[in-house]
Short mmCIF file of the C-alpha atoms (twelve columns), coordinates in Angstrom:
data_MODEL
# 
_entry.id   MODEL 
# 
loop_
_atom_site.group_PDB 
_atom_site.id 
_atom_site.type_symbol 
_atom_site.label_atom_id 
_atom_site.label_alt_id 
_atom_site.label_comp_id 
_atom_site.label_asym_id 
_atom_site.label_seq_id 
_atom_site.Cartn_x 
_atom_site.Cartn_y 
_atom_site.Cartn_z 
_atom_site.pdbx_PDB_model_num 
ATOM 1   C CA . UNK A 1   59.840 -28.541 -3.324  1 
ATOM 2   C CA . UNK A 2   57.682 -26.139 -1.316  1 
ATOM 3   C CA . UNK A 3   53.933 -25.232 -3.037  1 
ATOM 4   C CA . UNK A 4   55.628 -21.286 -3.058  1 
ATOM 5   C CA . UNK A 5   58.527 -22.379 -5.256  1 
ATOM 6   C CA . UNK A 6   56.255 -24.585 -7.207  1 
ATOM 7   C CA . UNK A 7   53.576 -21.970 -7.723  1 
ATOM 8   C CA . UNK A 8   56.403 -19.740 -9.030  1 
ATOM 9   C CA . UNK A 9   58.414 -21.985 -11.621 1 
ATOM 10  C CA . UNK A 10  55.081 -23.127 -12.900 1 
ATOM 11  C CA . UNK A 11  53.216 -19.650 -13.331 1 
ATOM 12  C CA . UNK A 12  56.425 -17.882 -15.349 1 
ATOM 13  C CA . UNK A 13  56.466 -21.103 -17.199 1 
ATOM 14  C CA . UNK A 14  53.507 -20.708 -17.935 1 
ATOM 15  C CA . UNK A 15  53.143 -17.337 -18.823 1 
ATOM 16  C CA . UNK A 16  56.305 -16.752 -20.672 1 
ATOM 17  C CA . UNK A 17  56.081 -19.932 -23.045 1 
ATOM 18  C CA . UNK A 18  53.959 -18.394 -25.448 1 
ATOM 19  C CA . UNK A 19  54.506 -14.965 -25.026 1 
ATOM 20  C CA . UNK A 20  57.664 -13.619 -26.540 1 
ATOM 21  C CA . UNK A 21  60.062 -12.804 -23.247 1 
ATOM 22  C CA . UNK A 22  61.846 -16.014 -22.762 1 
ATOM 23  C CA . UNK A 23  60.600 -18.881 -20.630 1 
ATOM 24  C CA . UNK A 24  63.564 -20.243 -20.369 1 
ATOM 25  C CA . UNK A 25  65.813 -17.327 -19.922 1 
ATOM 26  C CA . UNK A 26  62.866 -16.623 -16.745 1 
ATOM 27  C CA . UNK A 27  63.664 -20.276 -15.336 1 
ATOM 28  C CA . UNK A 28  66.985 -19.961 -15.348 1 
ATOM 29  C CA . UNK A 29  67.092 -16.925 -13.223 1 
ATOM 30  C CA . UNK A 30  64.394 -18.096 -10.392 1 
ATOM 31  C CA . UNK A 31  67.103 -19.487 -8.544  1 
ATOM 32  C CA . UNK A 32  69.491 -16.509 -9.392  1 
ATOM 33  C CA . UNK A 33  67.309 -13.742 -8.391  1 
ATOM 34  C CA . UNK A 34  65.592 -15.885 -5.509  1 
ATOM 35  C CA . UNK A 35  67.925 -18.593 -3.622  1 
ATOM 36  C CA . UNK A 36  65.685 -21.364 -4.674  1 
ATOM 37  C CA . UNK A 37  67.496 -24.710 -5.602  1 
ATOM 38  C CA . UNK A 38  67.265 -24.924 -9.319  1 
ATOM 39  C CA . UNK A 39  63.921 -26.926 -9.408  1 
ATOM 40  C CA . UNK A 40  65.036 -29.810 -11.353 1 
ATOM 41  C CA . UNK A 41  64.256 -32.396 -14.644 1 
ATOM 42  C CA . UNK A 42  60.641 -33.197 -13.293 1 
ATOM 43  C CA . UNK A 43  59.187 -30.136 -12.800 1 
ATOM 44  C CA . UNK A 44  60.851 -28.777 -16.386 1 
ATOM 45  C CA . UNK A 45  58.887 -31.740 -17.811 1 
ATOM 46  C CA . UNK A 46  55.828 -31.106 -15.811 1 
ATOM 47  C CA . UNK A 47  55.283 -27.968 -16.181 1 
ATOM 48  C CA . UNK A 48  55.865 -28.180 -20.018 1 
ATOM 49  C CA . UNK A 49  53.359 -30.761 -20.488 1 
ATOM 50  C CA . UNK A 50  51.165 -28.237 -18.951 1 
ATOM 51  C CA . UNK A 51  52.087 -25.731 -21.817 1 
ATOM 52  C CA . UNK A 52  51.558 -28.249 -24.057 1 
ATOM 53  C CA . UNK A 53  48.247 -28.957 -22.996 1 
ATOM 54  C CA . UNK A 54  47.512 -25.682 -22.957 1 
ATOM 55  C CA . UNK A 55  48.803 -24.699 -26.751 1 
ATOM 56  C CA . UNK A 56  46.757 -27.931 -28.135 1 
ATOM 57  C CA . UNK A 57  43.396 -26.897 -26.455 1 
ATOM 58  C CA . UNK A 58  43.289 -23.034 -27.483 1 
ATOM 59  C CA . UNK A 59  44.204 -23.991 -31.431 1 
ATOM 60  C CA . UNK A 60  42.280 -27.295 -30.722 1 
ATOM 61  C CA . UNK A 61  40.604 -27.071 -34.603 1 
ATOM 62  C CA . UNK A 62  44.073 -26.877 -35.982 1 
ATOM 63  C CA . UNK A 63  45.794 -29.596 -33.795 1 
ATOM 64  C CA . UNK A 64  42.769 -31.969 -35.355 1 
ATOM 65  C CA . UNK A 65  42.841 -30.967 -38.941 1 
ATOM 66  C CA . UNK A 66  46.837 -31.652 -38.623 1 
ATOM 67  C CA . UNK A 67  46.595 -34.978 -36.567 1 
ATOM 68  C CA . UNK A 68  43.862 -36.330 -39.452 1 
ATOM 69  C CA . UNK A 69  45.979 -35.532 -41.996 1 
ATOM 70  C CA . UNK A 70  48.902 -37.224 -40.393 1 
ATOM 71  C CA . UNK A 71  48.340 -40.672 -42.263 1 
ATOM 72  C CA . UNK A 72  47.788 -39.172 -45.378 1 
ATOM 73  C CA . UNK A 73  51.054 -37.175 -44.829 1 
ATOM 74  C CA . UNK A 74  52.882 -40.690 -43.494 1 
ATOM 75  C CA . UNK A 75  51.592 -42.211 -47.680 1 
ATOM 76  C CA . UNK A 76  53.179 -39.079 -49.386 1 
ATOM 77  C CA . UNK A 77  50.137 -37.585 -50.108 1 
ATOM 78  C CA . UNK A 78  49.957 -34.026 -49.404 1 
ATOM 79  C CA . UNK A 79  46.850 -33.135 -51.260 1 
ATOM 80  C CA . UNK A 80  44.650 -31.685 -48.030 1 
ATOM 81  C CA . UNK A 81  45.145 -29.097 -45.289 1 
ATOM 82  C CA . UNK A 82  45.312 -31.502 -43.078 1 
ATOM 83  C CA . UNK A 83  48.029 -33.424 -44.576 1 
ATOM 84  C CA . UNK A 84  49.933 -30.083 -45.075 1 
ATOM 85  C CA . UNK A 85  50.055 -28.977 -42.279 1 
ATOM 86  C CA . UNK A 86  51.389 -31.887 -40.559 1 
ATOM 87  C CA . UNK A 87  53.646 -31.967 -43.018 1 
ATOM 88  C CA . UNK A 88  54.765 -28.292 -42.651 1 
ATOM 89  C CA . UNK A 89  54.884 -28.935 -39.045 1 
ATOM 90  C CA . UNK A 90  57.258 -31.680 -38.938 1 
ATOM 91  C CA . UNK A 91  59.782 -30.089 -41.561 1 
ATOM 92  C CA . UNK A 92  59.984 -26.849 -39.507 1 
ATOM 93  C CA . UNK A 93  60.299 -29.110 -36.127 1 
ATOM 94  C CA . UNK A 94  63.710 -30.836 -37.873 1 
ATOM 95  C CA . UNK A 95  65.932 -27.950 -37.386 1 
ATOM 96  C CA . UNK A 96  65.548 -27.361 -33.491 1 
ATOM 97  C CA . UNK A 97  65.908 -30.957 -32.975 1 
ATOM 98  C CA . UNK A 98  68.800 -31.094 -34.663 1 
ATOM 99  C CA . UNK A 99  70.239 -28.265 -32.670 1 
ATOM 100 C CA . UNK A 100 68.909 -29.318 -29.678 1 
ATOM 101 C CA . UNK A 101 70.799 -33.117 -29.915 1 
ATOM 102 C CA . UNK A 102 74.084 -30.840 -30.870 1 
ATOM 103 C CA . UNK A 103 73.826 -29.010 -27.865 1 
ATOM 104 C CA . UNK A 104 73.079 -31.613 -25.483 1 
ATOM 105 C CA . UNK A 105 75.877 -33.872 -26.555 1 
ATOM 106 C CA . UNK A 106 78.616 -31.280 -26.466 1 
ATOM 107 C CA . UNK A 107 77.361 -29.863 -23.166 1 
ATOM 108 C CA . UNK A 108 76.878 -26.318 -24.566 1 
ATOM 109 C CA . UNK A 109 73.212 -26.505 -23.028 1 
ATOM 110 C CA . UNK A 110 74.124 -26.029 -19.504 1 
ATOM 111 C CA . UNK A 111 76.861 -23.958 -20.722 1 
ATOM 112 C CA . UNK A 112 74.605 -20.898 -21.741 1 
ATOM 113 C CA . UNK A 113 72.571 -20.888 -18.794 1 
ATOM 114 C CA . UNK A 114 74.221 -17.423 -17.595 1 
ATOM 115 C CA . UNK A 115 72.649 -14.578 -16.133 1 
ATOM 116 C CA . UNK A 116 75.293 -12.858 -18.594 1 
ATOM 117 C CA . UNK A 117 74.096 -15.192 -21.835 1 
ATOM 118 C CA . UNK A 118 69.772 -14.299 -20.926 1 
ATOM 119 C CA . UNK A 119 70.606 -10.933 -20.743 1 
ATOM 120 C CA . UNK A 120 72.174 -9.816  -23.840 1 
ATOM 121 C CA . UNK A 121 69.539 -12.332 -26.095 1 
ATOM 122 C CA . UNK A 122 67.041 -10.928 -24.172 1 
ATOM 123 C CA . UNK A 123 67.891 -7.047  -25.716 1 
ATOM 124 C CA . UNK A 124 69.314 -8.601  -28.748 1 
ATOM 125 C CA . UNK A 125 66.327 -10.516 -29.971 1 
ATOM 126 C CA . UNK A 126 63.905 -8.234  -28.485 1 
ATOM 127 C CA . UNK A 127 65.392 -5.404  -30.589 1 
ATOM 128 C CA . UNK A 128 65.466 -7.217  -33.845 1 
ATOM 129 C CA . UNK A 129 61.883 -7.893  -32.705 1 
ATOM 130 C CA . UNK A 130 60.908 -4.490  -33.089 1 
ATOM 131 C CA . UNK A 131 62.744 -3.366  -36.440 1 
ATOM 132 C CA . UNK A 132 61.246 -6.679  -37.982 1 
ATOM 133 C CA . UNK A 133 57.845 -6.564  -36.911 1 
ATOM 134 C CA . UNK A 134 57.878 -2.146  -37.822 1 
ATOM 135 C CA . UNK A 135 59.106 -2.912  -40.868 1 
ATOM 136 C CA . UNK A 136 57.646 -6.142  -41.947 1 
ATOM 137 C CA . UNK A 137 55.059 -6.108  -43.996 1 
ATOM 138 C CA . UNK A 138 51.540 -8.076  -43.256 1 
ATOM 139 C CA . UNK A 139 50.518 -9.341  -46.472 1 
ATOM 140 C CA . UNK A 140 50.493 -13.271 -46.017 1 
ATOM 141 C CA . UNK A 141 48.010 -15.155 -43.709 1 
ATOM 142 C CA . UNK A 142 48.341 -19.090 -42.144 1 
ATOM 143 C CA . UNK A 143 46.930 -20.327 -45.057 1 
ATOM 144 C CA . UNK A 144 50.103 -19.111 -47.000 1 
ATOM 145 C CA . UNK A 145 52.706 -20.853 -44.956 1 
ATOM 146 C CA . UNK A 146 54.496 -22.648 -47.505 1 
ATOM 147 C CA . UNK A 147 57.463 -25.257 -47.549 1 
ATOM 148 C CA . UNK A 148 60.345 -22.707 -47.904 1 
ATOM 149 C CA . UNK A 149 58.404 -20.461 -45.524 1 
ATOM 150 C CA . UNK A 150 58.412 -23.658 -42.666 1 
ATOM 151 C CA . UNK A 151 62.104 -23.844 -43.394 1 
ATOM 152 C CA . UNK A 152 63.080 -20.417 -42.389 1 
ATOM 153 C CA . UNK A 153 60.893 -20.477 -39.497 1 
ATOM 154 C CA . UNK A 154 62.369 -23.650 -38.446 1 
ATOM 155 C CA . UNK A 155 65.580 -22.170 -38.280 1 
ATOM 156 C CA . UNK A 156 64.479 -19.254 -36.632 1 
ATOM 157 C CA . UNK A 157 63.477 -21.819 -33.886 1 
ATOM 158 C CA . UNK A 158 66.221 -23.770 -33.702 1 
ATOM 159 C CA . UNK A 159 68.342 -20.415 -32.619 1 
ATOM 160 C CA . UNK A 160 65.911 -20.006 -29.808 1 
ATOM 161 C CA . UNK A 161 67.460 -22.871 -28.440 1 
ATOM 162 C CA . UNK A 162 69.916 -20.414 -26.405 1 
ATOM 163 C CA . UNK A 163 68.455 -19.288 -23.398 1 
ATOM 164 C CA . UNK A 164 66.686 -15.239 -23.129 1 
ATOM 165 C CA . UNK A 165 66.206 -15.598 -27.014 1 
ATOM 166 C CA . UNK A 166 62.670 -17.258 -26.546 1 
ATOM 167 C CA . UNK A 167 61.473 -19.947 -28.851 1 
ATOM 168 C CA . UNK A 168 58.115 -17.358 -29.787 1 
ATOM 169 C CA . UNK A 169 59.889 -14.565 -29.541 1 
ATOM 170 C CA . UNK A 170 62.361 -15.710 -32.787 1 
ATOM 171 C CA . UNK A 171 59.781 -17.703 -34.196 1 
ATOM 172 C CA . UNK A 172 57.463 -14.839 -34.604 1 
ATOM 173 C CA . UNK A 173 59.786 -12.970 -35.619 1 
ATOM 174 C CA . UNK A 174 61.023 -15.219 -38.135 1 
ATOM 175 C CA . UNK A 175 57.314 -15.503 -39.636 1 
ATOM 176 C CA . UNK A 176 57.051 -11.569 -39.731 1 
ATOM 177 C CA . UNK A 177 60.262 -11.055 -41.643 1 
ATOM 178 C CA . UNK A 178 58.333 -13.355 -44.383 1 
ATOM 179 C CA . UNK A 179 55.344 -10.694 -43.865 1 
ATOM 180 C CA . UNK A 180 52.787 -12.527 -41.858 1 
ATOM 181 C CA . UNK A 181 50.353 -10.904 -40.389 1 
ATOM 182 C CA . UNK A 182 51.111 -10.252 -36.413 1 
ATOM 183 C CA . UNK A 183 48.392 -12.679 -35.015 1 
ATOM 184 C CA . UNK A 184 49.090 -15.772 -38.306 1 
ATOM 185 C CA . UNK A 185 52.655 -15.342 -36.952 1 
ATOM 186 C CA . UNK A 186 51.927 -16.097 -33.947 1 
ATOM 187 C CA . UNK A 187 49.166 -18.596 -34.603 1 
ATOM 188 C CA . UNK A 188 51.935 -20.545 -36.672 1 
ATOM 189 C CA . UNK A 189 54.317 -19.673 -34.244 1 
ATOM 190 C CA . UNK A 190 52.504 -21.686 -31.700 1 
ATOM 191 C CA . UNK A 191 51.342 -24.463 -33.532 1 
ATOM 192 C CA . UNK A 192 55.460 -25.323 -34.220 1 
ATOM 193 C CA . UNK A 193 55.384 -25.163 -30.627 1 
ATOM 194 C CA . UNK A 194 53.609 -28.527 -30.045 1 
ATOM 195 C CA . UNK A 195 55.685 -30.958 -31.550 1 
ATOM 196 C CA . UNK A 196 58.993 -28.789 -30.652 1 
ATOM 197 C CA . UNK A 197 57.826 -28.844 -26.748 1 
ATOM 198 C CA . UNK A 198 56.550 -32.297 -27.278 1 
ATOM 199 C CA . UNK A 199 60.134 -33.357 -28.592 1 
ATOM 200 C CA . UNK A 200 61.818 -31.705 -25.747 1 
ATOM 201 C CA . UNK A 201 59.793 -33.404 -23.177 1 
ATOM 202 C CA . UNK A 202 60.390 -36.579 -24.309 1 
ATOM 203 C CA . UNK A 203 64.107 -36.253 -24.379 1 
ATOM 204 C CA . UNK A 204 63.934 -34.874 -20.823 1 
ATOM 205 C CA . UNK A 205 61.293 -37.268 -19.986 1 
ATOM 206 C CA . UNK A 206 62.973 -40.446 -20.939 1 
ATOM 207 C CA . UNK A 207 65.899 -39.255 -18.214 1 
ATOM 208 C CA . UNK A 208 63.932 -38.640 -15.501 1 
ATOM 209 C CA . UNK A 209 61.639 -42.041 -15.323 1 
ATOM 210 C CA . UNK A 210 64.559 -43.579 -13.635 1 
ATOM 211 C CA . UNK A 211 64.899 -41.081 -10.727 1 
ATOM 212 C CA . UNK A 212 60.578 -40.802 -10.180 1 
ATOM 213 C CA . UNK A 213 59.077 -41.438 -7.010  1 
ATOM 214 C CA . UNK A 214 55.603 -40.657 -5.060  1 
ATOM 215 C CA . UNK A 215 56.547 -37.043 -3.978  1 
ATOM 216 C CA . UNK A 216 58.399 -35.552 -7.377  1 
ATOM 217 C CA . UNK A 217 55.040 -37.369 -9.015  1 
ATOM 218 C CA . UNK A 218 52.743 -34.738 -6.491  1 
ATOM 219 C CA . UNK A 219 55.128 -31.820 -7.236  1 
ATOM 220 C CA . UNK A 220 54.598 -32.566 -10.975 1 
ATOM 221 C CA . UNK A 221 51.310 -33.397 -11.125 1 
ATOM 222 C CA . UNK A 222 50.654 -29.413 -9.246  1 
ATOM 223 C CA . UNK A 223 52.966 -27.919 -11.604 1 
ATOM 224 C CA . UNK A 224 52.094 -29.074 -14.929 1 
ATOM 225 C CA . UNK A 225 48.319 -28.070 -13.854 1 
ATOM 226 C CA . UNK A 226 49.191 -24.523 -12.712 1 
ATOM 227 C CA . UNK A 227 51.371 -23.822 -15.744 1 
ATOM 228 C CA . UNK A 228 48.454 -25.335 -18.084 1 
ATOM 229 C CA . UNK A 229 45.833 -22.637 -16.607 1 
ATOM 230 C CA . UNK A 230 48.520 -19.630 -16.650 1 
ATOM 231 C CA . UNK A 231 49.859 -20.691 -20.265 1 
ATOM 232 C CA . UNK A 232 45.993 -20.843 -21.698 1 
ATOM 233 C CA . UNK A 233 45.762 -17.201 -19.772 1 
ATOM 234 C CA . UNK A 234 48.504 -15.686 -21.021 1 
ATOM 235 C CA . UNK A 235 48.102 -17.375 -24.733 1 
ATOM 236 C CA . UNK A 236 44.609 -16.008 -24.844 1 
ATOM 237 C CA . UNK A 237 45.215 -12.480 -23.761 1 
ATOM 238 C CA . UNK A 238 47.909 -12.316 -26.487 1 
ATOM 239 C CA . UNK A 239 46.365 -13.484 -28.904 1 
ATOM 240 C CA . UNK A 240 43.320 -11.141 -28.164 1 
ATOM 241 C CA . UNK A 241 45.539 -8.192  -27.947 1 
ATOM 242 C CA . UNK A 242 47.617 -8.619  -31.485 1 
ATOM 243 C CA . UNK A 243 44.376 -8.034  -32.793 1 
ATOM 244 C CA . UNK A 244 44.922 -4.066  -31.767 1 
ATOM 245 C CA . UNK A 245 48.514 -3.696  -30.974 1 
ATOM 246 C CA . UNK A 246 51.884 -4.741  -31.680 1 
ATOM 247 C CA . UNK A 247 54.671 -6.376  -29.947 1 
ATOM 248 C CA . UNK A 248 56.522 -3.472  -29.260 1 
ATOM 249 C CA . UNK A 249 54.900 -3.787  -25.207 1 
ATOM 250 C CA . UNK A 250 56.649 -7.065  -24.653 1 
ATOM 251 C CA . UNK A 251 60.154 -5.922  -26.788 1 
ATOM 252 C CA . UNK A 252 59.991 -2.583  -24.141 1 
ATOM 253 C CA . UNK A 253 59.819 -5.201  -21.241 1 
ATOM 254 C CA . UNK A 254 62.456 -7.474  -22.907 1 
ATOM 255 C CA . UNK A 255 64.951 -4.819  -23.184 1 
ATOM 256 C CA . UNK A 256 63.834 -3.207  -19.624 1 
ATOM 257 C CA . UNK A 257 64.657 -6.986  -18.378 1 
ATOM 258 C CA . UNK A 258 68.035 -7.487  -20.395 1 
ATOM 259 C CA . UNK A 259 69.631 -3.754  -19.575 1 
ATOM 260 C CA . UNK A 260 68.796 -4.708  -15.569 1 
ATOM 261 C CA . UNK A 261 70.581 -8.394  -16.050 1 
ATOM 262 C CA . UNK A 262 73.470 -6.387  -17.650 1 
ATOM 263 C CA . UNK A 263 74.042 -4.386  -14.788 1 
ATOM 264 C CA . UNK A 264 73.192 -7.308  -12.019 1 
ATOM 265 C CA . UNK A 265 75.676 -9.797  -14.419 1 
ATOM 266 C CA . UNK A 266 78.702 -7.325  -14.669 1 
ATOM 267 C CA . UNK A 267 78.055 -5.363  -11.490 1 
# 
């Protein structure tokens, strides 16, 4: 791959993982809208290990309290944060696995990546976006998030599985429907990101070892660090901003994006 295709896969990886636009629905159409090859397994698992970097160092306090309280969790006993959370996390990571297996093994995977399939999610989900987080109210915090409440999210999640929905994008949505406030939705959003990415990358992983060599290693190695410093960017400025506004900016882009894909995809 040439460093200007790898620069670009990697930076709207990076950018659009955590924010609530699609990352996937974005990869799919680099090679669409630009005549690049479609940039392959190793560079989708690169570039999400950067991501995944990036998500575990910016909630770094979290990701420790949950990973001590993993062999607590592992004895049944659910009697600290810690412990909880890890808990929490794995229940709502069970329903987008699931999914994910179903749609791998029937092929429907590759089947939805279409300009046509991106571009209606992307207004769909960006419009229940906006009535949801209007309407929702903002009266529970991260320290709320309860077992029922990791449920629902984690089917919310699993649906994000089709490409243009975007995995934060339903996910926070799902958590402000339960009336979270904007930036614990997110927060919890992206914590269920880690082991859902991490899951993801191991499946893809474990079919690319086979086909590695010296020079998809390089490509890789540039990619995932290029989407690590643009994901931590773009998760920080977020995160910043929910403090003051609300997601209606990135719904206004979403539905900008999806009405243009209608017109290129039936045009």
């Amino acid at each position: 791959m040439s460093l200007a295709h790898l620069f670009l896969v990697a930076i709207i990886q990076g950018i659009t993982e955590f924010l609530p636009v699609s990352s996937s629905g974005h990869l799919v159409l680099v090679p669409v809208l630009t005549g690049y090859p479609d940039q392959g397994q190793v560079i989708d698992v690169a570039v999400h290990l950067g991501t995944l970097m990036a998500v575990i160092m910016f909630f770094w306090r979290d990701v420790s309290m949950g990973l001590a309280g993993v062999p607590r969790m592992l004895t049944g006993r659910i009697d600290t944060p810690g412990a909880k959370l890890a808990f929490l996390l794995m229940i709502a990571t069970i329903p987008a696995v699931l999914f994910g297996l179903m749609l791998k093994l029937t092929g429907l995977d590759d089947a939805m990546r279409s300009v046509k399939v991106i571009a209606w999610t992307m207004l769909g989900f960006g419009i229940v976006l906006y009535v949801v987080d209007q309407r929702g109210a903002e009266t529970k915090t991260a320290g709320d998030w309860s077992l029922r409440d990791a449920i629902i999210m984690g089917l919310w999640q699993a649906v994000a599985l089709i490409p243009g929905s975007s995995r934060s994008g339903v996910t926070i949505t799902g958590a402000r429907a339960l009336g979270y406030q904007r930036s614990d939705g997110a927060k919890l959003a992206m914590l269920m990101s880690i082991p859902t990415i991490f899951a993801s990358g191991v499946l893809l992983g474990a079919e690319v070892i086979a086909d590695a060599n010296i020079q998809a290693a390089k490509d890789g190695a540039i990619a995932a660090g290029l989407s690590f410093v643009s994901a931590l960017l773009a998760l920080s400025l977020m995160m910043r901003l929910l403090r003051s506004v609300s997601f209606t900016p990135y719904v206004i882009y979403r539905v900008v994006l999806g009405l243009g894909l209608l017109l290129f995809a039936y045009s």
